[in-house]
N, C-alpha and C positions, 0 to 999 in steps of 0.2 A: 618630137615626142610630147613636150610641153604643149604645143597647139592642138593635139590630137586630144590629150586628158580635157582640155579646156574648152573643147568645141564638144569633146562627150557632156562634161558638165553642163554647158548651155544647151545643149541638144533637150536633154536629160530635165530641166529645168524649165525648159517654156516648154514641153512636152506633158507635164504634169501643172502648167500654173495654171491651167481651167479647172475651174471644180462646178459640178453641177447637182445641184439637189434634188434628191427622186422623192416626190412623196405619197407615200401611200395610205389610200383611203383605210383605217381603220376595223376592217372585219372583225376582227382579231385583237387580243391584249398587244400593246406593244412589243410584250415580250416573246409570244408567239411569233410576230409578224416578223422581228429580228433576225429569230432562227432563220427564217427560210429569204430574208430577202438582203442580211447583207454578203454571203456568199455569193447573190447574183449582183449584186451593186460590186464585190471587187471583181467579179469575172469580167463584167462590163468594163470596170477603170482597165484591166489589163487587156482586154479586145482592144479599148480605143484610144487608150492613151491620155483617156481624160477620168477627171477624179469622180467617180459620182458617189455621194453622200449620201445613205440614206435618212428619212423622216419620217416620223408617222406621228401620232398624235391619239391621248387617253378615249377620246371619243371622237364620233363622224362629226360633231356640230362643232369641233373645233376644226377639225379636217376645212368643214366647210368655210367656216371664217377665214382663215389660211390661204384656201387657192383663191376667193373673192378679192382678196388684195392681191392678189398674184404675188405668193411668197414660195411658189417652187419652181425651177427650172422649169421642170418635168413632172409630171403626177400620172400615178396610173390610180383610178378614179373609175367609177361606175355609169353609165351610160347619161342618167339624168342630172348628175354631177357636174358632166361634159359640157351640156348643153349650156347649164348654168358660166361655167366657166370660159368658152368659147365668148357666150354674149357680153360677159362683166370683161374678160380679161384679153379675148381672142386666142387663146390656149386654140391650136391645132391638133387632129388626134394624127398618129400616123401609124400605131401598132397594134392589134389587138390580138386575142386568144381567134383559132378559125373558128370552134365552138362557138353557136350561142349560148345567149345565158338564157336560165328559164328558174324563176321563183319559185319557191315550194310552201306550203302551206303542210307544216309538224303538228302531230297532235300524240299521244300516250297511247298506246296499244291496245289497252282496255277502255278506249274511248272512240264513242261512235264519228264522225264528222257528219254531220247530213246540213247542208246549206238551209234546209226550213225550220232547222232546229238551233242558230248559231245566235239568237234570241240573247241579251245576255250574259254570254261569254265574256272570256277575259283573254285578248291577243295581246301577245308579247311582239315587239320588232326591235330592232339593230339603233333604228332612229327613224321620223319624219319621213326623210328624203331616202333611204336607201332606198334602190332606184328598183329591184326584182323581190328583193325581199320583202317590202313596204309596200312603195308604189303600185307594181305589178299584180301580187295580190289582191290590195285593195281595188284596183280598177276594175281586175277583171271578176270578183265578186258583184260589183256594183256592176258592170256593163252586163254581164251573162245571167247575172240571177235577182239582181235589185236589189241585193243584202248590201246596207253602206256599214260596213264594221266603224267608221265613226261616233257613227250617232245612235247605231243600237245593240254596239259592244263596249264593253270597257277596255280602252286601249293604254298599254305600258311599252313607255321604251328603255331600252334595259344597256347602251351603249356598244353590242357588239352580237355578232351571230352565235359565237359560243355560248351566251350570255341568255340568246332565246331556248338557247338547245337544252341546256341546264336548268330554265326555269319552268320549260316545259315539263322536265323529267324529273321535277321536284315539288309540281302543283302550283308554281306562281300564277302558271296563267294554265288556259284552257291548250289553246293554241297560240301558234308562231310561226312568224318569217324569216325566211332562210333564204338558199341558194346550195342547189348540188354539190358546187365544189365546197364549200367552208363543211357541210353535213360530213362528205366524205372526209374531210380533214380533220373534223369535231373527234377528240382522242380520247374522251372521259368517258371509257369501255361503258362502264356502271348505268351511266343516263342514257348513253347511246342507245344502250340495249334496250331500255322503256317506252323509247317515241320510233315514230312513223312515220316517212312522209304521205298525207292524206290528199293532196293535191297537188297540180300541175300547174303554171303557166304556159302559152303560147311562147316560143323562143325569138329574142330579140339579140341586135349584134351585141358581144360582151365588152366590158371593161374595156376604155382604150387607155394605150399610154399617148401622153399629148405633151406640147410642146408648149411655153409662154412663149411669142413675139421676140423676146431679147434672147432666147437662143440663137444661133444662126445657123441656115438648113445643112450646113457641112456636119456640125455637130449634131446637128439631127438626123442626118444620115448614116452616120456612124455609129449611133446608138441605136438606131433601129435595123442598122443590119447586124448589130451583137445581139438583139434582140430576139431576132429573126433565125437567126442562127444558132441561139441557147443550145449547150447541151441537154441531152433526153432527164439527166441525173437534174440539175437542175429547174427544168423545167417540172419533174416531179412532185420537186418541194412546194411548186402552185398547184398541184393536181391538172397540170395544161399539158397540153399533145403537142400541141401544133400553133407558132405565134406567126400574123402573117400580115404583110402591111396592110393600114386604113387607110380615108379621108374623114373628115367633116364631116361630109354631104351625107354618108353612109347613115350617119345617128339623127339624120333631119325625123325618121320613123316616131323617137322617142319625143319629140316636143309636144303634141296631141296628147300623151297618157301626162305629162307634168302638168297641162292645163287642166286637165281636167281632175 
């Protein structure tokens, strides 16, 4: 009986002594981002039998400092994030939503958007790099109509997509960069009500979750079939349907919009 309790305890004890750190790219207040992702970070520990921890951080340019060192296991991270992170760190993606992502350009309801009139303006975004909200955006302004919101708008970054949705629908700025899921997830009934989505992007693959190198692929397989197999209640609290394995190779699409 004694060797039985004893081998439960060891069992029990290098079955929990992995711990790995998820971290997520910053949408969202930390404390938002809590709500809906340590629930899935203990479902995960109890899928796989490994501890995962979650992380996020005040803003995305801290986010970004962070995975450049390779300070998380695991990050679930925005497409142009990836790229960065694969090349600095070799981070692997191996999961993502089956949805693409596609950027949205917000603006106030009683406000026109007309691309020959954005002269001026004042655009709100998340940060820099966010990769659909930002990036996307801006490219595809400048590729499809020659409007570079650079150099002939006045740009603010505001640390978080809530953060455009609320400064939009309070006058900070003209317009802003989003993304469908954070908009649909955006809860401040009152501003919600004031803005629009006034534009589209082209859809590219979404968010992956990726791997640093010093994981090893057993725990990566294990986490991305908890992944894969999220409950429907859980997967809600992302606004995601459906998570379905990546590669790498998949997000080669997104290097050409970072250069440019």
């Amino acid at each position: 009986m004694f060797k039985k309790i004893l081998f439960l305890i060891t069992f029990t004890s290098v079955l929990f002594s992995q711990e790995i750190t998820l971290g997520v790219v910053p949408q969202q207040s930390p404390l938002e981002l809590s709500k809906k992702w340590l629930p899935i970070t203990n479902y995960i520990s109890e899928k796989t039998g490994i501890k995962v921890v979650f992380k996020t951080e005040k803003s995305i340019q801290i986010f970004e400092e962070k995975f450049v060192e390779g300070q998380y296991d695991i990050a679930f991270m925005n497409p142009y994030h990836f790229n960065i992170a694969n090349k600095q760190q070799n981070y692997s993606a191996f999961a993502r939503s089956k949805d693409d992502i596609v950027g949205i350009i917000l603006g106030k309801k009683d406000k026109e958007f007309n691309v020959n009139n954005l002269k001026g303006t004042t655009f709100l975004f998340p940060s820099p790099n966010a990769f659909a909200a930002t990036l996307l955006t801006k490219y595809e302004l400048k590729e499809k109509y020659n409007f570079d919101i650079d150099k002939e708008s006045k740009v603010i970054y505001v640390n978080s997509h809530d953060s455009v949705y609320k400064g939009i629908a309070r006058g900070i700025g003209d317009f802003g960069g989003g993304i469908i899921r954070t908009f649909d997830n955006f809860k401040d009934t009152e501003d919600k009500d004031k803005i629009e989505i006034v534009y589209k992007t082209k859809p590219y693959p979404s968010h992956p979750f990726a791997s640093h190198p010093r994981v090893s692929e057993e725990i990566v397989e294990k986490i991305s079939k908890a992944i894969i197999e999220m409950p429907v209640e859980l997967k809600d609290l992302l606004s995601i349907k459906e998570f379905i394995p990546t590669t790498t190779s998949e997000y080669d699409v997104i290097k050409n919009i970072g250069i440019k």
